[in-house]
N, C-alpha and C positions, 0 to 999 in steps of 0.2 A: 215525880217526874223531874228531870234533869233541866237545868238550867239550859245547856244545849238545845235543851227541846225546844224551850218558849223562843229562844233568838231564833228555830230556825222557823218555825211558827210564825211569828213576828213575820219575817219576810216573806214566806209563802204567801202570809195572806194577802198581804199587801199587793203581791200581783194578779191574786182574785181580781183587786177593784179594776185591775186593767184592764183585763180578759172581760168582764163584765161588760166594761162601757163598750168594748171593741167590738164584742157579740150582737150587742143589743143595736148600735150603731150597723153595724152589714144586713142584719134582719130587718132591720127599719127601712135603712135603702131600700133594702131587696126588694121587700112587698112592696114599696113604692111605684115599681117598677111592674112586677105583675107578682104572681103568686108561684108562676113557673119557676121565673127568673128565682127567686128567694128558695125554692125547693132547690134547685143549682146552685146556690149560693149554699146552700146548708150541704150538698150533699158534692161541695168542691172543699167543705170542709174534713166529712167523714172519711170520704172515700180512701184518702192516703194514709187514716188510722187502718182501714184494712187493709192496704197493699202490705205496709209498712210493720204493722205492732205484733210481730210472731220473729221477727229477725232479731230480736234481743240485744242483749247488753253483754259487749265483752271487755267494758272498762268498770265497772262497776256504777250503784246507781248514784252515789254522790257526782261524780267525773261527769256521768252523763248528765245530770241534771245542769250543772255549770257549763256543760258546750251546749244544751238547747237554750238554756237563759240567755247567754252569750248573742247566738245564730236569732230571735226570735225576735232579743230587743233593737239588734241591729235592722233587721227587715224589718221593723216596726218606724224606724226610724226613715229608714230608704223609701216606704211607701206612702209614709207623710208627705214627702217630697213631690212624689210624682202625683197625688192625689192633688196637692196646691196649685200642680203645674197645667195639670190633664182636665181635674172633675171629676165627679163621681159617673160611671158606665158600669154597665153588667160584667163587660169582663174583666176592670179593675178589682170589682169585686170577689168575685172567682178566684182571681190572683191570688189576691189579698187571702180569702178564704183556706186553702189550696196552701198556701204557705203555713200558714197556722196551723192547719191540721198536719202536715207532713213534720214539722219539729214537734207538737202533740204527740203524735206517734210513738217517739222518744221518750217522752217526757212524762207523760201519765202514767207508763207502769213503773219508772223509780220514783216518779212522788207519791206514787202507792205502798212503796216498801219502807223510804224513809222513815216513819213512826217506829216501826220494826227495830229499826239500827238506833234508836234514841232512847228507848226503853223497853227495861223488859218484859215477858210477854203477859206476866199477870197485870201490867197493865195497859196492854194493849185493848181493852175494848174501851177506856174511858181515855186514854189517850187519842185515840182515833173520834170519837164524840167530841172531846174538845178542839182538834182538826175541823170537823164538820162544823159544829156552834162558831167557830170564829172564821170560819169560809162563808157562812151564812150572813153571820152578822155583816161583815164587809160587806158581800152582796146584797143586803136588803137596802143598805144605806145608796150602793151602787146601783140599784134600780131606778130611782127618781129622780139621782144624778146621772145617771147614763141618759135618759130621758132630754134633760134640762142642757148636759152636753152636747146633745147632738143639736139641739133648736139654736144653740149659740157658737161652735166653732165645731159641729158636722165630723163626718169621720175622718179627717187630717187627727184634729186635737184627739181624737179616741185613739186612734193609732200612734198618736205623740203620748198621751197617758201610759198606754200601757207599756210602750217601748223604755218609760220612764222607772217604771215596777219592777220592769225582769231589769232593768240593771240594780237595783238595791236590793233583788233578791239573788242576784250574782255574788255580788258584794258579802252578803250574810251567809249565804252556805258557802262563800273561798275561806271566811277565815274560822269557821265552825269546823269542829271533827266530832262526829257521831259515836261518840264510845264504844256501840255495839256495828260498828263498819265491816261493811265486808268486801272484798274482791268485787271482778266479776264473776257473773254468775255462772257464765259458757266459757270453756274452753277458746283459744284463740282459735285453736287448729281444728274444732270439729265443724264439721258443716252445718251450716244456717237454718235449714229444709232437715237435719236428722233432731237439730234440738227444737225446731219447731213440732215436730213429728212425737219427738219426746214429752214434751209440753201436754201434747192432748192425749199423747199415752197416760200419764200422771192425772190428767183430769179425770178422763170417760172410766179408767179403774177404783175412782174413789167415791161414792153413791154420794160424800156428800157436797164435794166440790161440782159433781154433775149435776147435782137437782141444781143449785144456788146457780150455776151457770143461766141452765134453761130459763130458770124463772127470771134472772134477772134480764134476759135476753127479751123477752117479752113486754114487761114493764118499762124497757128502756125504747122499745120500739115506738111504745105509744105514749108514753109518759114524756119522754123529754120532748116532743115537738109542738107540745101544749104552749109551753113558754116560748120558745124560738120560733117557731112559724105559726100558732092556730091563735097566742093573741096579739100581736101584731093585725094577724089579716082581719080578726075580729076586732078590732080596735079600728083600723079605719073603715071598714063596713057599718061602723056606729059612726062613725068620724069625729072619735076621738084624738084627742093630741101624743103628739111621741110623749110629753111628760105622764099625759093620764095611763098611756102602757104603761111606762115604767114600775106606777103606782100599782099597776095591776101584777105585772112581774115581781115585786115587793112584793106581797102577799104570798105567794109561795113560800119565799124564801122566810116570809116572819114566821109562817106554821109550820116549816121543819127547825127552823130556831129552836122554838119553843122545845120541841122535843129531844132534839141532841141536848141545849143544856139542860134538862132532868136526867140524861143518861150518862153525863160527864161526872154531876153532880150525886147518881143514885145508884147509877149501871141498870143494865137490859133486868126486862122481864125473864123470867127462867123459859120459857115454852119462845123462842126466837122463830120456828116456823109458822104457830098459832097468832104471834103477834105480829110480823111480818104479814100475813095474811090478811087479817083484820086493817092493817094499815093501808092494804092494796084497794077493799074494798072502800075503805072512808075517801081513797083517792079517789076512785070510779064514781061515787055519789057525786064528790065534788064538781069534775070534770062536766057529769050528766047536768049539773047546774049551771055553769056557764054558759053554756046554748039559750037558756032563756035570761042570762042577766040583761037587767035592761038598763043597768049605769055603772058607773064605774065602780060607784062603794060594792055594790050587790056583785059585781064582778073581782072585787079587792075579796070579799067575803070566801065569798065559792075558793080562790085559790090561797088561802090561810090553809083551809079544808083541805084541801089537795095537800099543799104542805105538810101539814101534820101526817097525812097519811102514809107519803113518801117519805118522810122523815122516819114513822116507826120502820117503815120496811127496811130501808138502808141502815137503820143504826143496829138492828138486831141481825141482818144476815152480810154486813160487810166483814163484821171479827170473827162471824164464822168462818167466811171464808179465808181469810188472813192467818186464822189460828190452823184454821188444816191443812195450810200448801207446806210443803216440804222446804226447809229451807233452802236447801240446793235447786230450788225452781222458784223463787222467792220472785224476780222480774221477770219470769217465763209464765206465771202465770197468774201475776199481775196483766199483761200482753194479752192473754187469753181472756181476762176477764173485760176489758176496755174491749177488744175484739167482740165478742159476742153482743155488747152496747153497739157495736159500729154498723158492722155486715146490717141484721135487720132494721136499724135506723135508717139507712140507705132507701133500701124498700118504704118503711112506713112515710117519711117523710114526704116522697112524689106521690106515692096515693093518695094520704092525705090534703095536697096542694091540688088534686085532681078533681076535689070533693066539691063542693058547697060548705062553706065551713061551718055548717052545723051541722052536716053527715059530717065531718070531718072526726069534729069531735064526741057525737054521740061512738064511733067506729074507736076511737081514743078509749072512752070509756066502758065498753065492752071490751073490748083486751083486758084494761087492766082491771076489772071485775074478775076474767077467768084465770087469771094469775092469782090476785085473792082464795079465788075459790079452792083452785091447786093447793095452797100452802095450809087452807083452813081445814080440809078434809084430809091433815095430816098427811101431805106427798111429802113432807120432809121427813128423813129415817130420825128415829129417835135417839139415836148418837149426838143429834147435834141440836135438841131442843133445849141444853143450857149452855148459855155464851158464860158465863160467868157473874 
């Protein structure tokens, strides 16, 4: 891997730690406030990933990545401000939310391609692993310091952090060029709605960019609001501390650790739908665990578990996907696949908030049980059971 890689690595992750604290900071409020309010707050984040993430990229995705770093850490800056002046309120939050997610929009499907443009493609499944192990690692460290941040300068300084990230990771990809760069991806002149249109032509005709959608569509529904909304609301329903969440948040993030760096270090197992599978299942165990943890270690535990299990599923079916998109649709459906994370996120997230949070989360872990079970009973086509 190219020296360009690690500088632009280096910066990317670094504004993980931002995104982290700033997340974990508005889910804390939130549920402070009620469990509705925090479903609004999460779903004033999503919501402009689906208006938004199908309109694509007609500057290319370096360019784009530099005007959302730019747009993101400046708003991060400006709501510092008004949060110092105002206080923390529901609809500051929302704001707040709602902003981040509308330049997310942007931004997620070119730092999906980027690896792509850094090197080439026989190593693209271990270069994308060590993307994920050093996004990991920064956020496990950023779990019990997001925690420890918020008890002592609240979400101003979480909004000052990260508004502090995207400018040094502004900074690292202005003076970086990616060897393997390309354009943009759309025509200036074609319309917006025919290459969106084009986009899920490209997917729904490829059996194996279609299964990896669906399924990941599923597991993202019920899988990411475990850390964002279900242990928060669980955490203070114990009345535990923002820091003891944090701790519990950490734990996720150490047991997907754990597995990207073996896959950085070793590469995927050959069968990526069987092992994805199996990963889905070790989540759903986990998950069914935390409903009776009765302390924070036993709750740090259960979500390592989860960890790991999410970690084999995304390290074995993301270079799938990656490796089969056409490159002439390289950010369209990167779009697509954030998309299909977003739209049922929306939904699970308010039902969820609707529940008692331990229906909440038994409801969490029956999904991602039947997404396991999807993938173990060989639903993926055999074309795409070795990554490499």
């Amino acid at each position: 891997m190219t020296r360009s890689y690690y500088g632009w690595l280096a910066g990317s992750t670094l504004s993980v730690l931002g995104d982290t604290a700033l997340f974990f900071a508005l889910g804390w409020a939130a549920t402070g406030i009620g469990p509705r309010i925090a479903a609004l707050v999460l779903t004033g984040f999503t919501l402009p990933r689906a208006v938004l993430l199908l309109l694509g990229d007609r500057i290319g995705p370096r360019r784009l990545l530099l005007a959302c770093g730019a747009i993101v850490g400046t708003c991060c800056f400006l709501l510092a401000v008004v949060v110092g002046i105002h206080g923390v309120s529901a609809g500051l939050l929302v704001t707040t939310a709602v902003v981040v997610g509308t330049v997310d929009a942007f931004a997620l499907p070119a730092a999906g391609v980027l690896p792509r443009l850094f090197v080439p493609d026989d190593q693209l499944p271990r270069a994308m692993a060590l993307r994920t192990s050093a996004t990991q690692l920064i956020t496990l460290v950023g779990g019990p310091a997001s925690g420890l941040l918020v008890v002592t300068v609240g979400l101003a300084g979480a909004l000052v952090l990260d508004g502090l990230t995207f400018a040094v990771q502004f900074l690292v990809l202005f003076i970086l060029r990616p060897p393997y760069d390309v354009g943009p991806t759309q025509p200036a002149g074609r319309s917006v709605v025919r290459e969106a249109l084009d986009g899920l032509r490209v997917a729904a005709g490829d059996p194996v960019l279609r299964t990896v959608l669906a399924v990941v569509a599923l597991v993202a529904a019920f899988v990411l609001p475990v850390t964002s909304l279900c242990v928060p609301l669980l955490a203070r329903s114990h009345g535990w501390a923002a820091g003891q969440a944090g701790f519990v948040v950490a734990g996720n993030v150490c047991g997907g650790l754990v597995v990207t760096i073996l896959v950085a270090r070793f590469g995927t197992f050959d069968r990526a739908g069987l092992t994805g599978g199996v990963g889905c299942l070790l989540a759903a165990v986990a998950i069914s665990g935390l409903t009776l943890a009765p302390s924070v270690a036993s709750a740090v535990g259960a979500m390592v578990v989860q960890g790991v299990g999410v970690g084999l599923f995304t390290s074995h079916l993301a270079p799938v996907f990656v490796r089969s998109t056409p490159r002439s649709h390289l950010t369209r459906l990167q779009s697509l696949l954030s998309l299909v994370q977003t739209v049922p996120l929306i939904v699970s997230t308010n039902l969820l908030a609707a529940l008692d949070i331990h229906h909440a989360l038994m409801l969490a872990a029956a999904a991602t049980a039947l997404a396991g079970l999807l993938l173990v009973r060989d639903y993926l086509p055999k074309s795409i059971s070795k990554v490499g």
